[in-house]
N, C-alpha and C positions, 0 to 999 in steps of 0.2 A: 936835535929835533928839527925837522923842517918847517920852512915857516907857514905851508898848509896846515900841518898838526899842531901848529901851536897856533892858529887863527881857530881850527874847529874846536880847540878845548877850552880857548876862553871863552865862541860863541856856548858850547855844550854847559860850560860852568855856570856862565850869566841866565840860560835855561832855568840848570838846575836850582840856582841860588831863589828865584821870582815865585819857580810853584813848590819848592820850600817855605818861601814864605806866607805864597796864596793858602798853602796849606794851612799852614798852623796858623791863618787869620780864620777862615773857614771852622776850623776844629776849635776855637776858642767864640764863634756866634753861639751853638746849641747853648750854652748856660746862661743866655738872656733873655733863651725862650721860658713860660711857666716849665715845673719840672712834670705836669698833667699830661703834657702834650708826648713825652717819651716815657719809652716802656722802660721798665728797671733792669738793669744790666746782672750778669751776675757777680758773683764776691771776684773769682780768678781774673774777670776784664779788669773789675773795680782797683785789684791790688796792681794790676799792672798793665797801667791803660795803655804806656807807650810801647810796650814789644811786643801788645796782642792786639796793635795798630796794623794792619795788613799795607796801611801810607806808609808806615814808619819804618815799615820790614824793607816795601821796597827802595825806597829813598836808599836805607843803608847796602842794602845787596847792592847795586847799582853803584853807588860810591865806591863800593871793594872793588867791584868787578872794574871801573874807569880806574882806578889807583894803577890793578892787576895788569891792564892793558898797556899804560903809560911805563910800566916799570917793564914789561916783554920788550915794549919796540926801544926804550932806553937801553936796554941790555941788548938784543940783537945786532 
């Protein structure tokens, strides 16, 4: 790997790593608000809050897709 490709993947990592975590600071405030103020969710969100996270989908799609790319130009 060249050392352009391996400077943009640690800037793209260190990226990813900050609003991974701004996220899930963010996603853990609403439960300090009263629970008055939000509407009720239904049971399918309730049971499965993290894969019906449209955040969570894309963080992981993204992830595959940076792996997928890293392992094409490795092997080319």
């Amino acid at each position: 790997m060249s050392t352009y490709m391996s400077i943009l993947l640690f800037i793209s990592m260190g990226v990813l790593v900050f609003s991974l975590g701004y996220t899930l600071a963010v996603t853990r405030r609403p439960k300090q608000l009263k629970p008055e103020a939000d509407t009720p969710l239904p049971t399918k969100v309730q049971s499965h809050i993290y894969l019906r996270n449209p955040i969570f989908l894309t963080y992981g799609i993204f992830f595959l897709l940076v792996i997928l790319i890293i392992l094409f130009y490795n092997l080319s």
